[in-house]
C-alpha positions in Angstrom: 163.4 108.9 -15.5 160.3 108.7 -13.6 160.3 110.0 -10.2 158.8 108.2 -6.7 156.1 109.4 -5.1 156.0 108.1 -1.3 151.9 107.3 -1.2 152.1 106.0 2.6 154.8 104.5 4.5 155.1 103.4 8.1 157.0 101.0 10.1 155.2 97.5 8.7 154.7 98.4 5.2 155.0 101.2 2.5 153.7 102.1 -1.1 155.5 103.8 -3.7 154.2 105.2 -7.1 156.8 105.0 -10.0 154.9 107.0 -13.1 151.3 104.5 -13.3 152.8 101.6 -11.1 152.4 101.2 -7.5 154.4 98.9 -5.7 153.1 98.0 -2.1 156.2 96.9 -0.2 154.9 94.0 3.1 156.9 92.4 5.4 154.2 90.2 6.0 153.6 88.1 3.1 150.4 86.4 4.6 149.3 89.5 4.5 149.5 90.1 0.8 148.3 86.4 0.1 145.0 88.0 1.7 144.6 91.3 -0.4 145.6 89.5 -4.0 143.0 86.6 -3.0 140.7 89.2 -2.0 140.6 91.5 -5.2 141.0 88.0 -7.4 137.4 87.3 -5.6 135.5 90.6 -5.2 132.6 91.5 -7.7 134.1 95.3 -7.8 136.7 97.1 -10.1 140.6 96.5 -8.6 143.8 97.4 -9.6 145.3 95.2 -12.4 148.2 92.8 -10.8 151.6 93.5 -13.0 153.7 91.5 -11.2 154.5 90.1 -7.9 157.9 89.3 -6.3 157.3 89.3 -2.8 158.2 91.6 -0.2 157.0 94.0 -3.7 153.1 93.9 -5.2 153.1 96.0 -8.6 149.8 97.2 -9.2 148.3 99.6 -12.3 146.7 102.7 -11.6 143.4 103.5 -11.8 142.0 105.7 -13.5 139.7 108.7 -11.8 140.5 109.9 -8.6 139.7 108.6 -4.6 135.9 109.5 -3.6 137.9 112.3 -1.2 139.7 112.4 2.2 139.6 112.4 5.9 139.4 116.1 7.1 138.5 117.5 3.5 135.3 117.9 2.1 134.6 116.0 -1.2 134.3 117.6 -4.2 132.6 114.1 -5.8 128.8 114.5 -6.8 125.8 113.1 -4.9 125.8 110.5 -7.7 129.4 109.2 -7.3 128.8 108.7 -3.4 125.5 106.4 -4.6 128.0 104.7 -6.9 130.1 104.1 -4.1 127.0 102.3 -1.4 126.2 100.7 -4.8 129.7 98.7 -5.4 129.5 98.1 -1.8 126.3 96.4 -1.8 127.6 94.4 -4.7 130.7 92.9 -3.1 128.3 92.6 0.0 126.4 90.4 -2.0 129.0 88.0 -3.0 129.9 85.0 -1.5 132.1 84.9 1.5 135.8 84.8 1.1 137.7 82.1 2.7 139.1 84.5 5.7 137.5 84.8 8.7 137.0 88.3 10.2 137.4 89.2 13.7 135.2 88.2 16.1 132.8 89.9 18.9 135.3 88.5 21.4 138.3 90.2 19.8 136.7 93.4 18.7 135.8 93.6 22.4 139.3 92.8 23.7 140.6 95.2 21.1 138.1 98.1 22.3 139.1 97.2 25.7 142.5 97.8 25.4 142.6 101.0 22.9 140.1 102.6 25.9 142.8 101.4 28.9 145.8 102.9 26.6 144.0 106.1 25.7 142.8 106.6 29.1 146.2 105.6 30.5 148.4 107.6 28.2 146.1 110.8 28.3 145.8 111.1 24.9 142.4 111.6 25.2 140.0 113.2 27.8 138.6 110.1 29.7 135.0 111.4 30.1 135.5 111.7 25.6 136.6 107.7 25.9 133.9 106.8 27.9 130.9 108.3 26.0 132.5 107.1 22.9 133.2 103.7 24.4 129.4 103.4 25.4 128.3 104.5 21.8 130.7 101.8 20.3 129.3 98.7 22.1 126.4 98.9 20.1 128.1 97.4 17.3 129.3 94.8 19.2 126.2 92.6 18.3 125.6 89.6 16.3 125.7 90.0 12.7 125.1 88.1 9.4 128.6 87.9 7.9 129.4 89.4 4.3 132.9 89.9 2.3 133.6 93.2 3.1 136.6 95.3 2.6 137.8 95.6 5.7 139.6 99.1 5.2 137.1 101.1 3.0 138.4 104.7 3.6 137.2 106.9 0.8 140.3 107.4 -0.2 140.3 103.9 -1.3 137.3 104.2 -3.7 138.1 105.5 -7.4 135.5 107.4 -9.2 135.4 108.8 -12.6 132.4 111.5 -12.8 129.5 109.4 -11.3 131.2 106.0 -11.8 133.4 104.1 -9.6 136.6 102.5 -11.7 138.5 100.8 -8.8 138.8 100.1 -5.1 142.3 99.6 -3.5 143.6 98.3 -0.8 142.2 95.0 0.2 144.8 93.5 3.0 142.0 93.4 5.4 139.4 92.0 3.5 137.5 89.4 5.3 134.2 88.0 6.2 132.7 90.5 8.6 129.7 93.0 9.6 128.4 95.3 6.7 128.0 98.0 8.4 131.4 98.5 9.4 132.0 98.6 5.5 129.4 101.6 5.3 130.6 103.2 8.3 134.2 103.7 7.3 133.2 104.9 3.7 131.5 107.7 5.3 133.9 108.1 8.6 134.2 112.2 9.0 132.1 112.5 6.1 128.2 111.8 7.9 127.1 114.2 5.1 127.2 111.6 2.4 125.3 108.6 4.5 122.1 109.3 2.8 123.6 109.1 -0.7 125.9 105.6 -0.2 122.4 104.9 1.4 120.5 105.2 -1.7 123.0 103.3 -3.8 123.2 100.6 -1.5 120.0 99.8 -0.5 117.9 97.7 2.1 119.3 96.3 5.7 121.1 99.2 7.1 121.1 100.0 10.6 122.3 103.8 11.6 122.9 103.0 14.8 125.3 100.3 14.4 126.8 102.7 11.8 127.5 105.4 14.5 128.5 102.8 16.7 131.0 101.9 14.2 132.1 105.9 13.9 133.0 106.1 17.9 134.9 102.3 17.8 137.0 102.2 14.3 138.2 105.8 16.0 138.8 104.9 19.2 141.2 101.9 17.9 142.6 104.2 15.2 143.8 106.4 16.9 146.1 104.5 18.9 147.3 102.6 15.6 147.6 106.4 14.4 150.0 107.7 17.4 151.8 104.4 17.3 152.7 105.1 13.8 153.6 108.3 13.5 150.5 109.9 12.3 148.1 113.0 13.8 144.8 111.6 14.7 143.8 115.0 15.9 144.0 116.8 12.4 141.3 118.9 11.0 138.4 116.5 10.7 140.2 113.3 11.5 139.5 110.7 14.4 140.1 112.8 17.0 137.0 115.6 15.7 135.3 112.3 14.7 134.9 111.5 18.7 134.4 114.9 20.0 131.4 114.9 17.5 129.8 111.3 18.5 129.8 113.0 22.4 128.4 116.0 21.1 
């Protein structure tokens, strides 16, 4: 008998791994409509579909390993981070997918709020808030829309030696900003910018990119607390922000 692995699991949805099979289990079917539209459009390795019988996705593994992890260094080469800004320029480069992302207005209500509920809840210092907060309105800017991921953690990204095989994960793949895309690749991981840089290319503005750092962490880690995980690990969102302020 095969045993079950618990990948993640929280209170909306969990994954499983059964031998080479993953099944993603999603209240929200809408939801998965958007991720198995999404990888059936992007340009970019994805897990083979086995089967579907909703709430349950059944997906093949990939082969190789993620590009690393939040709070641990990588042990993937120079050339497999390139690989990585390359298949991101690619699927930046495709046409749009039929979802809309979010928009300045409700990036900016979202900020808003995670800052009031931080502040409010003393999770975090306020004076750390506020110097994030006034790095992250920078990326609140207009932007040429692109299909991006949407949720590109490195942990998402397969590679095999200096090749990428797959990227999982697509629920919140939408038409949005590009740099948001590059900034959560290298989240925690600055070291590796210059390399996704050289795979991916022209049109990248490091500013925004920090920008990005201080707001995906300011919103993630209240999703984090709310969902019983520790934003305040060893290199995770919480170092991420004391870093930015530095």
């Amino acid at each position: 008998m095969e045993s079950v692995e618990v990948v993640a699991a929280h209170h909306e949805r969990a994954t499983v791994r059964v031998g080479n099979v993953f099944l993603k289990i999603d209240g929200d079917q809408a939801r998965t409509d958007a991720e198995v539209a999404a990888m059936t459009l992007a340009p970019v390795p994805t897990p083979e579909i086995l089967w579907r019988t909703p709430p349950v996705l059944a997906l093949a593994a990939l082969t190789g390993s993620p590009l690393g992890r939040l709070g641990a260094p990588s042990t993937e080469s120079s050339a497999a981070w390139s690989a990585a800004g390359a298949a991101v320029r690619m699927l930046h480069d495709a046409p749009l997918p039929p979802r809309p992302g979010r928009g300045l207005d409700e990036l900016a209500a979202e900020l808003d709020r995670a800052c009031e509920w931080l502040i409010a809840t003393s999770v975090l210092p306020a004076d750390l808030v506020t110097r994030n907060r006034r790095i992250a309105e920078a990326a609140l800017r207009p932007w040429r829309p692109v299909f991006i991921h949407g949720d590109l953690q490195l942990a998402h990204v397969f590679v095999d030696g200096d090749e990428v095989t797959g990227v999982i994960d697509w629920s919140e793949a939408a038409s949005g900003d590009a740099m948001y895309d590059l900034a959560t690749l290298t989240l925690g991981h600055t070291e590796h910018l210059g390399e996704v840089i050289a795979g991916y290319g022209t049109d990248v503005d490091l500013g925004v990119i920090r920008a990005w750092w201080s707001l995906r962490s300011l919103r993630g880690v209240r999703w984090l607390v709310e969902h019983g995980f520790d934003p305040s690990a060893p290199g995770c969102e919480v170092d991420v922000l004391k870093a930015q302020a530095g």
